[in-house]
CHARMM-style PDB file with segment names, atoms N, HN, CA, C and O in Angstrom:
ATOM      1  N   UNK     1     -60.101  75.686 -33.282  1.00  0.00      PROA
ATOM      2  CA  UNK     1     -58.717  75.604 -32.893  1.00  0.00      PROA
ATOM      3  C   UNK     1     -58.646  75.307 -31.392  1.00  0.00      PROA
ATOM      4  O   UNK     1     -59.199  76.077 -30.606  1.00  0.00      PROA
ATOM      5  N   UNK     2     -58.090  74.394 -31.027  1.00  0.00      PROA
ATOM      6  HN  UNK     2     -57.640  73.769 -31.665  1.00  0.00      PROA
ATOM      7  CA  UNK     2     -57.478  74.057 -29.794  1.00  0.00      PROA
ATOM      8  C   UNK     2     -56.788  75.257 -28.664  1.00  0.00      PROA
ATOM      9  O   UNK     2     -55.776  75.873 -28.999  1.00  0.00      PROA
ATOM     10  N   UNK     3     -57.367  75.469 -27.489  1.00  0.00      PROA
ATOM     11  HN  UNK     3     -58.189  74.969 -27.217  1.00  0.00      PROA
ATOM     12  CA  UNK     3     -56.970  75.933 -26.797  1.00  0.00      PROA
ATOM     13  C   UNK     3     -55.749  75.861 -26.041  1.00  0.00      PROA
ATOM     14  O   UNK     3     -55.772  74.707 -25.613  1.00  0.00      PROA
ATOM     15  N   UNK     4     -54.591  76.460 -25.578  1.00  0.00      PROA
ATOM     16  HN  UNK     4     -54.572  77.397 -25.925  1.00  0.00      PROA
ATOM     17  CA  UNK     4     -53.602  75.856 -24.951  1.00  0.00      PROA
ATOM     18  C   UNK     4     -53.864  75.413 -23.508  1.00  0.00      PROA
ATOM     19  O   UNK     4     -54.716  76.245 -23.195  1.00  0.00      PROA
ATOM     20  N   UNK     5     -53.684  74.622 -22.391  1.00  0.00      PROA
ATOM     21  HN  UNK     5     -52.992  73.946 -22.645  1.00  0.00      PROA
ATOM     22  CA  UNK     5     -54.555  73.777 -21.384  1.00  0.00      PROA
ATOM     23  C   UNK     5     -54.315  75.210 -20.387  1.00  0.00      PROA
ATOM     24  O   UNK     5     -55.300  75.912 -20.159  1.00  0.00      PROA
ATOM     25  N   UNK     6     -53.579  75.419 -20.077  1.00  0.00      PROA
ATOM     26  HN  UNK     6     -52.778  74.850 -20.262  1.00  0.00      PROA
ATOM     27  CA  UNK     6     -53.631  77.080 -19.100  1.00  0.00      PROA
ATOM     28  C   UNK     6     -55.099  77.623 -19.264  1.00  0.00      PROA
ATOM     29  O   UNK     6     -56.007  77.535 -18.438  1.00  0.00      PROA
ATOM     30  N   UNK     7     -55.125  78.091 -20.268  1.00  0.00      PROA
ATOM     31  HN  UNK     7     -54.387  78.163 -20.938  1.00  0.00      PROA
ATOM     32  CA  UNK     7     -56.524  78.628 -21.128  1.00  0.00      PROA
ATOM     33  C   UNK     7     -57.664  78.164 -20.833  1.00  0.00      PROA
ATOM     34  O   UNK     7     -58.617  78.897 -20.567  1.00  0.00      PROA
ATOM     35  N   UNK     8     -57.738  76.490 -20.841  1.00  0.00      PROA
ATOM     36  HN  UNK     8     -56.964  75.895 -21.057  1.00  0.00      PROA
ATOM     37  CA  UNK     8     -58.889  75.859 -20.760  1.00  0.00      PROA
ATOM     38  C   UNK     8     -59.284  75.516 -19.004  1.00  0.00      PROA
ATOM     39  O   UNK     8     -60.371  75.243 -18.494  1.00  0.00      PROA
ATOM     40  N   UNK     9     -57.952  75.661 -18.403  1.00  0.00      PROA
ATOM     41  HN  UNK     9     -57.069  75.883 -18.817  1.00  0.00      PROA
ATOM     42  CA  UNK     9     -58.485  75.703 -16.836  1.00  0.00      PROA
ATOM     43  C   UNK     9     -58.877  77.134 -16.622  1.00  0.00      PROA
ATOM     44  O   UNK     9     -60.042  77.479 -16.423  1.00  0.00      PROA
ATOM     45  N   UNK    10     -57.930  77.890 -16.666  1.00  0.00      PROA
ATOM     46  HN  UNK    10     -56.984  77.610 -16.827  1.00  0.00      PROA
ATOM     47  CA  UNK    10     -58.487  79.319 -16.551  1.00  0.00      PROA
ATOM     48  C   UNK    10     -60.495  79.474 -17.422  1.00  0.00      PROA
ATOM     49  O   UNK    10     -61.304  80.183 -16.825  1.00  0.00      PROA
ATOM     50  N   UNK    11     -60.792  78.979 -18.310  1.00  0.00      PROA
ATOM     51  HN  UNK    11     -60.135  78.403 -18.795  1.00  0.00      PROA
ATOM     52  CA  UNK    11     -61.852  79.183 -18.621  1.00  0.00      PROA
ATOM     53  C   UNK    11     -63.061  78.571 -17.654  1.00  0.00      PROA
ATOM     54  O   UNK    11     -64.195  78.924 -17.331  1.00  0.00      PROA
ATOM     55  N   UNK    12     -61.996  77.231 -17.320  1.00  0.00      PROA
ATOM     56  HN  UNK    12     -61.075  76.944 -17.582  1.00  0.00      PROA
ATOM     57  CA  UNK    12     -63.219  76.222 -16.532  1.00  0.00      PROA
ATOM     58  C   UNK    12     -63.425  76.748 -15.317  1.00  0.00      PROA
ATOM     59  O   UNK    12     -64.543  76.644 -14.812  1.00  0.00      PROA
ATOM     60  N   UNK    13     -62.225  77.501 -14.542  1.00  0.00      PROA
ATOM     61  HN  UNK    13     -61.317  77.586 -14.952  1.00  0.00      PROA
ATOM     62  CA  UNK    13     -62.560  78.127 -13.669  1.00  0.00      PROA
ATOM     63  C   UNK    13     -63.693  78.910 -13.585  1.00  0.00      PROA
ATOM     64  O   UNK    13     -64.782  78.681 -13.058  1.00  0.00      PROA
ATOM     65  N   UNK    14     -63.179  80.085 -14.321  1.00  0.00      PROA
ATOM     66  HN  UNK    14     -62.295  80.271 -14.750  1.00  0.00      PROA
ATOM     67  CA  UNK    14     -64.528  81.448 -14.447  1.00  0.00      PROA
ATOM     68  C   UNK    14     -65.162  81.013 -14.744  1.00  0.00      PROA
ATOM     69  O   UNK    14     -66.020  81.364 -13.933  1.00  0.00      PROA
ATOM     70  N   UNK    15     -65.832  80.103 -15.638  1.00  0.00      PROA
ATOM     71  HN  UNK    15     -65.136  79.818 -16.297  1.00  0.00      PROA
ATOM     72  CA  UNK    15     -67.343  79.791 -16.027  1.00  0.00      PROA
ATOM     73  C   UNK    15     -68.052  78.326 -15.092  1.00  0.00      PROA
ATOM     74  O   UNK    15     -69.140  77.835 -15.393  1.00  0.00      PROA
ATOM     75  N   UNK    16     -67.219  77.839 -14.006  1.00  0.00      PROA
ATOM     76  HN  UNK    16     -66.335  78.237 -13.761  1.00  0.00      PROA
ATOM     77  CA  UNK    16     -67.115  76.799 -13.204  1.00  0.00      PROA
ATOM     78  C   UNK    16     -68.048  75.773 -13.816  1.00  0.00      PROA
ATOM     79  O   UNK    16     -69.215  75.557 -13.488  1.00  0.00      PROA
ATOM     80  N   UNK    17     -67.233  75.093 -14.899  1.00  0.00      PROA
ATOM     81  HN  UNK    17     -66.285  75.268 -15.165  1.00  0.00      PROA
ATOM     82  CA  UNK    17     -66.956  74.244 -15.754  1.00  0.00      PROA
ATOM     83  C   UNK    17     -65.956  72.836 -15.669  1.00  0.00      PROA
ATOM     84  O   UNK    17     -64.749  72.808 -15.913  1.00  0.00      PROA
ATOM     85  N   UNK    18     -67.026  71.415 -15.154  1.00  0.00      PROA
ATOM     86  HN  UNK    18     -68.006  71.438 -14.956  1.00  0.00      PROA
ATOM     87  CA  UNK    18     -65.425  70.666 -14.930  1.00  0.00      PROA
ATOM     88  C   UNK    18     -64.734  70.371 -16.454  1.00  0.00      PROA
ATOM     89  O   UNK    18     -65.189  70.711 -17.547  1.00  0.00      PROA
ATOM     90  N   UNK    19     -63.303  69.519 -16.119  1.00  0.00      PROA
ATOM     91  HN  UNK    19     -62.934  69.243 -15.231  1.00  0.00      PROA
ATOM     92  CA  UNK    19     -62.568  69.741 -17.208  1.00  0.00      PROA
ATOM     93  C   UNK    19     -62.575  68.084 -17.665  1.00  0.00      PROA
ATOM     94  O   UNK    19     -61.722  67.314 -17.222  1.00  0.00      PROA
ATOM     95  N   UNK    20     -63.287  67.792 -18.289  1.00  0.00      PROA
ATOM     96  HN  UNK    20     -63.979  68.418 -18.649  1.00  0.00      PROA
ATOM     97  CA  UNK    20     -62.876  65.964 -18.887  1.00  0.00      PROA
ATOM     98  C   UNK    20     -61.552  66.093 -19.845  1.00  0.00      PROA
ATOM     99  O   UNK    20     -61.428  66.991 -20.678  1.00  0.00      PROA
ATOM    100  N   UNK    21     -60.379  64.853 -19.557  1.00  0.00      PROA
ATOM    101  HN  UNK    21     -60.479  64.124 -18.880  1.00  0.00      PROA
ATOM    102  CA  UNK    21     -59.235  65.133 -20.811  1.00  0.00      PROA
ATOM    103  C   UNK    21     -58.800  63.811 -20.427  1.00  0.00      PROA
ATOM    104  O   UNK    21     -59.170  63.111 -19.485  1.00  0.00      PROA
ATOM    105  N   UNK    22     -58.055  63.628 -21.215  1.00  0.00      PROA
ATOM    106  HN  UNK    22     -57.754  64.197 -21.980  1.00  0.00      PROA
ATOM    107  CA  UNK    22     -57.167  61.849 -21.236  1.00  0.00      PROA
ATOM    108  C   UNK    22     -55.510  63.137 -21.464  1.00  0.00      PROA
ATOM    109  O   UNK    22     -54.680  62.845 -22.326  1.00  0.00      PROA
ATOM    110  N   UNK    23     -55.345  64.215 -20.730  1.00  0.00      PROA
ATOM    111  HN  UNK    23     -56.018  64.452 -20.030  1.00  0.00      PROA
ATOM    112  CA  UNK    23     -54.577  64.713 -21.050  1.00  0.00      PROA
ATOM    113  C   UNK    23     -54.298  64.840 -19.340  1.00  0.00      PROA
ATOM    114  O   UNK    23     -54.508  65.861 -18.685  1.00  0.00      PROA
ATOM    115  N   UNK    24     -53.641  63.217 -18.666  1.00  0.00      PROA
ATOM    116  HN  UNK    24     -53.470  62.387 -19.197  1.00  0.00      PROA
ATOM    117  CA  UNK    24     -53.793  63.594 -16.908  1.00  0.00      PROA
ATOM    118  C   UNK    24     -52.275  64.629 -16.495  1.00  0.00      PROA
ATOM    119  O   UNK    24     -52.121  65.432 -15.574  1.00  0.00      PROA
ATOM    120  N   UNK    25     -51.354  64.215 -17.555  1.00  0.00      PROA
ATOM    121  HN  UNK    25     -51.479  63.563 -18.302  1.00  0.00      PROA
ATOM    122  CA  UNK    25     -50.307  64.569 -16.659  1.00  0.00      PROA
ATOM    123  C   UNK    25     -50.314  66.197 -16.793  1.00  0.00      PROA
ATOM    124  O   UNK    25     -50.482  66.834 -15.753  1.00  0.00      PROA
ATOM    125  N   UNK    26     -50.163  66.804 -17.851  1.00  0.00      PROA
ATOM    126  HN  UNK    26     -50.026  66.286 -18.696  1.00  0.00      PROA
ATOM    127  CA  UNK    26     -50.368  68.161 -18.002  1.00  0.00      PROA
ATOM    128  C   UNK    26     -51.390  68.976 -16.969  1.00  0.00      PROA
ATOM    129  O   UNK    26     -51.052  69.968 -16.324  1.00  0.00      PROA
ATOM    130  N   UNK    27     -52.811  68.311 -16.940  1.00  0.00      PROA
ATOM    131  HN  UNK    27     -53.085  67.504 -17.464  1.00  0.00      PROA
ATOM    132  CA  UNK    27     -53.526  68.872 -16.458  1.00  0.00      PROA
ATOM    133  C   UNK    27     -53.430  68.434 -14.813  1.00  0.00      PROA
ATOM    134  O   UNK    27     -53.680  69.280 -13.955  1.00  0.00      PROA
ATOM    135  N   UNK    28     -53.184  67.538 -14.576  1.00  0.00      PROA
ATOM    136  HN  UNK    28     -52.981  66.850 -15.274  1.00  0.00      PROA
ATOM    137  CA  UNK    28     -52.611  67.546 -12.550  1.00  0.00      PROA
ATOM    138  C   UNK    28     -51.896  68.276 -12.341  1.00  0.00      PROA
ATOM    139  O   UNK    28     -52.281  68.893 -11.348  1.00  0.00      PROA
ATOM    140  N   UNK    29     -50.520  68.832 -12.867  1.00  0.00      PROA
ATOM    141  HN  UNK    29     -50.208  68.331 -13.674  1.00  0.00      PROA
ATOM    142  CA  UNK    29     -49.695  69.618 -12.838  1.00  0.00      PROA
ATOM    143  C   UNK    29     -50.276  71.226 -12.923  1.00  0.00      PROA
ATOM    144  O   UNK    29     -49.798  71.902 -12.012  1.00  0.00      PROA
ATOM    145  N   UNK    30     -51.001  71.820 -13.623  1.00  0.00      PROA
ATOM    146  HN  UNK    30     -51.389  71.271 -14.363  1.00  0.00      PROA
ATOM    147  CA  UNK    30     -52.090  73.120 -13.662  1.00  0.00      PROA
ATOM    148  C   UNK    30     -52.407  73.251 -12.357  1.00  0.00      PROA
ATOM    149  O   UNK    30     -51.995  74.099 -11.565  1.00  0.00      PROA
ATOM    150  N   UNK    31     -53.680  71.753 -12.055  1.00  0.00      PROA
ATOM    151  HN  UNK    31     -54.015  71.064 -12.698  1.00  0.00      PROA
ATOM    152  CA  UNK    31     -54.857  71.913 -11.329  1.00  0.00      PROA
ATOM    153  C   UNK    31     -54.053  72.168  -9.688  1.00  0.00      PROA
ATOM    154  O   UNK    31     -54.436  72.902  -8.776  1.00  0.00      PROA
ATOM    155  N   UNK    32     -52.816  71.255  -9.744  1.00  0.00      PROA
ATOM    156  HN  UNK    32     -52.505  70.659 -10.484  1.00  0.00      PROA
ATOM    157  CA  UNK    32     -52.062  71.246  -8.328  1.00  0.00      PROA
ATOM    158  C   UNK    32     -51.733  72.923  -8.096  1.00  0.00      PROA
ATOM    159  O   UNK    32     -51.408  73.345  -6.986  1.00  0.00      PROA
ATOM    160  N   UNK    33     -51.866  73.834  -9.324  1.00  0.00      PROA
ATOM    161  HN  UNK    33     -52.130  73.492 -10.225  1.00  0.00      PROA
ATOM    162  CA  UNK    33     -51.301  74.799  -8.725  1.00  0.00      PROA
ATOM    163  C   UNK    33     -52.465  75.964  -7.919  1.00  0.00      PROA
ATOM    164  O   UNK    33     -52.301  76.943  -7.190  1.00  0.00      PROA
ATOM    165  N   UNK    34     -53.711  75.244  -8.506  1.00  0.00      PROA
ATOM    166  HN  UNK    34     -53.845  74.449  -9.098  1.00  0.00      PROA
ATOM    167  CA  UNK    34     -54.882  76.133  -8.091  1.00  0.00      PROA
ATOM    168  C   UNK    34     -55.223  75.751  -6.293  1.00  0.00      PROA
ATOM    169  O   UNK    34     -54.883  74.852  -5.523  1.00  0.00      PROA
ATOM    170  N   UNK    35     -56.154  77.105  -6.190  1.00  0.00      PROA
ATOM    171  HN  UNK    35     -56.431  77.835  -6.815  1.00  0.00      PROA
ATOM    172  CA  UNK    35     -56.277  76.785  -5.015  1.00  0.00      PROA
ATOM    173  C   UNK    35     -57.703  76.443  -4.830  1.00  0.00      PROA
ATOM    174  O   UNK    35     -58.069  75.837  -3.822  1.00  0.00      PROA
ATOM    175  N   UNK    36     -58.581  76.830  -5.824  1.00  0.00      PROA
ATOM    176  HN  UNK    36     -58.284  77.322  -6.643  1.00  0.00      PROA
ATOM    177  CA  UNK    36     -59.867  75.960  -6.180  1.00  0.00      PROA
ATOM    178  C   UNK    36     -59.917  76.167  -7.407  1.00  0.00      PROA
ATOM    179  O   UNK    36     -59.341  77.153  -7.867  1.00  0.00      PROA
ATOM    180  N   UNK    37     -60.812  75.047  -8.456  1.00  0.00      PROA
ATOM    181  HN  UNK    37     -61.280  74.246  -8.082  1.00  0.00      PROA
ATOM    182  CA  UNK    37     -61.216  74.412  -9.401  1.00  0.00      PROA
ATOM    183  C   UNK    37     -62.205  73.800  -9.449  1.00  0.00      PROA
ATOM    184  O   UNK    37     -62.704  73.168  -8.518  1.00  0.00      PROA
ATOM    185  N   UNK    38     -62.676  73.926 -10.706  1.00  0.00      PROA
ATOM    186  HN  UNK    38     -62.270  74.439 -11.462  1.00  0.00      PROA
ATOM    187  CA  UNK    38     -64.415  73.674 -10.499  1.00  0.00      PROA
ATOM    188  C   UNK    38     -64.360  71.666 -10.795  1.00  0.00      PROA
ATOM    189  O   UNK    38     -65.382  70.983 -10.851  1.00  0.00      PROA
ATOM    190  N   UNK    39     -63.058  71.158 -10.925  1.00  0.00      PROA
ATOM    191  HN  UNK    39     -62.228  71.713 -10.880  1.00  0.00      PROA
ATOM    192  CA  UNK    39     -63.014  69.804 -11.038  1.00  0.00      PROA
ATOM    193  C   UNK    39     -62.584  69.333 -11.986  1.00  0.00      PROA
ATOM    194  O   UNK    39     -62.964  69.846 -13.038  1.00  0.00      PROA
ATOM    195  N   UNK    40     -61.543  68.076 -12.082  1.00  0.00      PROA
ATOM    196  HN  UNK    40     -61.234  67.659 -11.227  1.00  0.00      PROA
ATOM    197  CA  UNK    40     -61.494  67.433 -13.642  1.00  0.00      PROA
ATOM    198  C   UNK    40     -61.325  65.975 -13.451  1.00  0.00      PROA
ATOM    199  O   UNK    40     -60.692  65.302 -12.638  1.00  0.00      PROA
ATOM    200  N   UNK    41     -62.503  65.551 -14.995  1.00  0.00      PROA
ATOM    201  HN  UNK    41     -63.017  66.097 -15.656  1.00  0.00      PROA
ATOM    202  CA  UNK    41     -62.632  63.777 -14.964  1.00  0.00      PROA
ATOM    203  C   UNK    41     -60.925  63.841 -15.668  1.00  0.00      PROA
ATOM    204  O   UNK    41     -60.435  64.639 -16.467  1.00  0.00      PROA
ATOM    205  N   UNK    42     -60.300  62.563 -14.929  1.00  0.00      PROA
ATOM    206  HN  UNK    42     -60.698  61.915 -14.280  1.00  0.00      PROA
ATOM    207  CA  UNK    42     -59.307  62.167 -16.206  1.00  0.00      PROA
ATOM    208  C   UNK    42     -59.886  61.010 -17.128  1.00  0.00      PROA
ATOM    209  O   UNK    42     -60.327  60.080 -16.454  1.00  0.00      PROA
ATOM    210  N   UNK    43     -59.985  60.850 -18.371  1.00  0.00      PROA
ATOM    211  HN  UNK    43     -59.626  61.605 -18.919  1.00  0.00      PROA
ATOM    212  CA  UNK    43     -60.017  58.931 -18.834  1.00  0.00      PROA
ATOM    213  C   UNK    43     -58.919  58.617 -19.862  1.00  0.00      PROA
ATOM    214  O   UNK    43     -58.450  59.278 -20.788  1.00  0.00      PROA
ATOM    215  N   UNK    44     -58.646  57.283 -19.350  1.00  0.00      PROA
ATOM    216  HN  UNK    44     -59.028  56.746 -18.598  1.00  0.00      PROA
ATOM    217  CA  UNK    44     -57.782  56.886 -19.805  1.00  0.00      PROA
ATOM    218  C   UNK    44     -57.986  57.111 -21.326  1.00  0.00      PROA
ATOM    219  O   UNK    44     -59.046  57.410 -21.877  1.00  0.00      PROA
ATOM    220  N   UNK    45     -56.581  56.880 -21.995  1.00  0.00      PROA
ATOM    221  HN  UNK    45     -55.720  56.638 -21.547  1.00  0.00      PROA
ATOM    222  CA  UNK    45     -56.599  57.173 -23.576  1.00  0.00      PROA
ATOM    223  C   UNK    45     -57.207  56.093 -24.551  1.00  0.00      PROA
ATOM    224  O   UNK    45     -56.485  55.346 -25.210  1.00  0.00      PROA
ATOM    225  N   UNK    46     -57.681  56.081 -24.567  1.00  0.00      PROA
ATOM    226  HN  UNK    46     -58.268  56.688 -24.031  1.00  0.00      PROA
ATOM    227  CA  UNK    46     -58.430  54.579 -25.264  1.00  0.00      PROA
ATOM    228  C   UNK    46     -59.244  54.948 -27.048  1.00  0.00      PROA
ATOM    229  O   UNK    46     -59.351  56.084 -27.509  1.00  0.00      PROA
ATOM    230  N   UNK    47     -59.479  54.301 -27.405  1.00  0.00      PROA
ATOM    231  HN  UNK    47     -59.392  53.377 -27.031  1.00  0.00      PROA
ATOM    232  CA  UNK    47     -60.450  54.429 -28.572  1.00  0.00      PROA
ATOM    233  C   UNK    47     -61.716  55.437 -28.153  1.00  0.00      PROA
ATOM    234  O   UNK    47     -62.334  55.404 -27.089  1.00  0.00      PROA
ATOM    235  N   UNK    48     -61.874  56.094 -28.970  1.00  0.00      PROA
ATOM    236  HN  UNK    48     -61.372  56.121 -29.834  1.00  0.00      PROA
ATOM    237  CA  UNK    48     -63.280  57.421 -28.787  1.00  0.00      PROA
ATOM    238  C   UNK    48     -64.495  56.343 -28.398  1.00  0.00      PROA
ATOM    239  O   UNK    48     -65.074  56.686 -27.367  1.00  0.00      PROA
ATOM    240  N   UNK    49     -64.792  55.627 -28.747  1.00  0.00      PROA
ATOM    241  HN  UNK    49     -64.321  55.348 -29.584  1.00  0.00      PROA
ATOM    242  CA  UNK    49     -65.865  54.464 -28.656  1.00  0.00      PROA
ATOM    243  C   UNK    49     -65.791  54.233 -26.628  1.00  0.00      PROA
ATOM    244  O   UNK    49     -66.594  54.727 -25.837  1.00  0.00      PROA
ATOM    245  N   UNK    50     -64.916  53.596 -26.375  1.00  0.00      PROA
ATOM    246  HN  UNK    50     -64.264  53.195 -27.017  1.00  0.00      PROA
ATOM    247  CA  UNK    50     -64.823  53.546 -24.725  1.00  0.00      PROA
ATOM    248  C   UNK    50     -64.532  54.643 -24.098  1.00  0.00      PROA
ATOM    249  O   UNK    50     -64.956  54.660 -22.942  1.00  0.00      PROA
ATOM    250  N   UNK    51     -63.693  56.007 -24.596  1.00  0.00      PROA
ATOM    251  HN  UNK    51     -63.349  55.993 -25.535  1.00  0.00      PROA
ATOM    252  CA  UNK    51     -63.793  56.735 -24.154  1.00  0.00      PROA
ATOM    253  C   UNK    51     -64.874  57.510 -23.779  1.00  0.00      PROA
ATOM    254  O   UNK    51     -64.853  58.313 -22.847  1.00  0.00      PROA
ATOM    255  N   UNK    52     -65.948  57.247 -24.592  1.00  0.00      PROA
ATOM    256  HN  UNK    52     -65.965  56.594 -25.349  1.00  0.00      PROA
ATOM    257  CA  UNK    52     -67.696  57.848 -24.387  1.00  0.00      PROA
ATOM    258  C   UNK    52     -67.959  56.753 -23.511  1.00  0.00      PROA
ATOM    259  O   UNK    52     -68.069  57.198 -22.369  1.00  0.00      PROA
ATOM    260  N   UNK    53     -68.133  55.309 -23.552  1.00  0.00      PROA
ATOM    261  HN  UNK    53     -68.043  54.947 -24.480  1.00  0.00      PROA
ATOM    262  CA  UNK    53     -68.631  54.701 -22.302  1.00  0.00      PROA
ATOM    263  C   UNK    53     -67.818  54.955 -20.754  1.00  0.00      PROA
ATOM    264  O   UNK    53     -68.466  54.563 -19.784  1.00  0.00      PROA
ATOM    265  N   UNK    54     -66.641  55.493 -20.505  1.00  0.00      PROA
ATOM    266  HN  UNK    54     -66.114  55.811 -21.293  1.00  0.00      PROA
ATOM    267  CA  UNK    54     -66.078  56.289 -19.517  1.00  0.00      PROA
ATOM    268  C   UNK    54     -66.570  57.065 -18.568  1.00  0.00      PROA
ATOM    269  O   UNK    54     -66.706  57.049 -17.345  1.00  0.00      PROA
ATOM    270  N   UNK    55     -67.016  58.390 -20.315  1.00  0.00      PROA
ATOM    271  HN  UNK    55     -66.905  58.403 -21.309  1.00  0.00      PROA
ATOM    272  CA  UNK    55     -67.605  59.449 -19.371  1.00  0.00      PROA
ATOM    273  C   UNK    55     -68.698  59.474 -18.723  1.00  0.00      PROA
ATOM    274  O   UNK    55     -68.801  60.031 -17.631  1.00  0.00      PROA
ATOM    275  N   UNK    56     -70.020  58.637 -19.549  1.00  0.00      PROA
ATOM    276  HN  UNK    56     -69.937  58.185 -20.437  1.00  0.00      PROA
ATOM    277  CA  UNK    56     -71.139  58.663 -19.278  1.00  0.00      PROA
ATOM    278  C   UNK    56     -71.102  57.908 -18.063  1.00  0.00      PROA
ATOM    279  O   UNK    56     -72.074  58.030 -17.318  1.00  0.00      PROA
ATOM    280  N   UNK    57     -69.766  56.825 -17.570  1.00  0.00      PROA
ATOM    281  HN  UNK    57     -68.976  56.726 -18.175  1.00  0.00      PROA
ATOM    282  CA  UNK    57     -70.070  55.750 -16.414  1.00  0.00      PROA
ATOM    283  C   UNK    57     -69.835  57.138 -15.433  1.00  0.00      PROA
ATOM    284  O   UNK    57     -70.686  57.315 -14.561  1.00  0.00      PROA
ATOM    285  N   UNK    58     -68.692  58.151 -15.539  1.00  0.00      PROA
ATOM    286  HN  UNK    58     -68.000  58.007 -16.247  1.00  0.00      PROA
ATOM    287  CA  UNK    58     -68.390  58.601 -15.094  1.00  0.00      PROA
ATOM    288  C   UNK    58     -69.729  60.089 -14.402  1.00  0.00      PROA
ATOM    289  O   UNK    58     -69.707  60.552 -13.262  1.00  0.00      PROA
ATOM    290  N   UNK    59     -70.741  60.503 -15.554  1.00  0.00      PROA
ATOM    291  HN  UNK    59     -70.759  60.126 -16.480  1.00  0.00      PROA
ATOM    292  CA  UNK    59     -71.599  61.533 -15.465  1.00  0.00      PROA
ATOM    293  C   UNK    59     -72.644  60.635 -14.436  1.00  0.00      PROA
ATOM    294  O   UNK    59     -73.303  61.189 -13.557  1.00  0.00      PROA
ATOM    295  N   UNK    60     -72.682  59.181 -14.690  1.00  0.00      PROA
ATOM    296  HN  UNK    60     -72.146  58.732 -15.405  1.00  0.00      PROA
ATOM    297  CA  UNK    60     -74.025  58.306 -13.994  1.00  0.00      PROA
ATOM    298  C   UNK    60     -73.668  58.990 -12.279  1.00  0.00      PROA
ATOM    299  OT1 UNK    60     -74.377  58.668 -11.326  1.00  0.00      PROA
TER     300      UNK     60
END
């Protein structure tokens, strides 16, 4: 089951965990309120197929 995104920054925090999501607007709005964060990729919403060539351009 899906976490609600509060939840999943609060987790990424404490376990300093970055956050990958094609979910930018919700999650800029969170992250703006922190005063540190362990980081988040955004990628665009695309097919799961480019969305994996994204991250990995993104992990290189």
């Amino acid at each position: 089951m899906a976490e609600p995104d509060h939840a999943v920054l609060a987790r990424a925090t404490r376990e300093n965990l970055v956050i990958v999501t094609e979910n930018a607007r919700d999650f800029r709005a969170l992250v703006a309120r922190e005063e540190i964060h362990p980081g988040i990729i955004i990628i665009p919403c695309t097919s799961r197929e480019q969305s994996k060539a994204y991250l990995l351009s993104a992990i290189d």
